[in-house]
Steps between C-alpha positions, in 0.01 A plus 500: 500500500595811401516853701263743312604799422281813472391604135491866439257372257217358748495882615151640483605854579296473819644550793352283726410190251864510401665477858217215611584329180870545600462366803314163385834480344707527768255264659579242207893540515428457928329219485779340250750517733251355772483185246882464534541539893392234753151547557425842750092503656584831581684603202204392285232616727643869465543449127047375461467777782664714268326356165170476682559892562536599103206253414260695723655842438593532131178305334273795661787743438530441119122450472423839631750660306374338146133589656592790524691594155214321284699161426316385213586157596474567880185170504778272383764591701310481807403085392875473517575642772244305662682145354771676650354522832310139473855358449616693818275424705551105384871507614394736811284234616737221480762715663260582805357118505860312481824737417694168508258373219583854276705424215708848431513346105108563502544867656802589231246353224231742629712772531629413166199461340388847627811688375412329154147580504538839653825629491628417186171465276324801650711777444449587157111573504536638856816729414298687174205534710672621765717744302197662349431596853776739638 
């Protein structure tokens, strides 16, 4: 696995989207290393404390800013944000039932998956639209 390095290019020119976007990053690259150290309960409960924390902040967050600059495709962004925060929830839960039972491979391929689905494919329509707005 490879440390990710930010993409000037997944920029939105939004201040806020890009540094919670930014931080899921980070988050990725953290929870890498976690995958190559002996496993850490409280190492990885600070890192879904920390994941839980952007999943409940910058959903909302980037919802009310689209909501509020007339996203044209604000409807579909919000269904996946909400796969987003279906698949969160599924690895919360397991993490909260049984941490011994969480496979970090399953939280790196939801984080993954998000960066791919948000991050990366996301920033084109968002960027125009929000460009048109300052």
């Amino acid at each position: 696995m490879s440390h990710l390095e930010w993409d000037k290019n997944w920029e939105t020119g939004h201040p806020l989207i890009d540094f919670d976007h930014r931080t899921l990053v980070e988050l990725a690259n953290r929870l890498r290393e976690l995958l190559h150290q002996a496993p850490d309960l409280s190492a990885i409960d600070h890192f879904m404390v920390r994941l839980s924390d952007l999943v409940h902040k910058h959903l909302p967050r980037e919802e009310e800013i689209l909501r509020l600059s007339n996203f044209p495709d604000l409807l579909e962004h919000m269904k996946e944000h909400q796969i987003i925060a279906d698949r969160f929830r599924h690895v919360s839960d397991i993490w909260h039932r049984d941490p011994d039972n969480l496979i970090l491979d399953h939280v790196l391929a939801f984080v993954d998956d998000w960066l791919e689905l948000h991050t990366r494919h996301e920033f084109g329509p968002l960027s125009e639209h929000l460009a048109t707005q300052t």
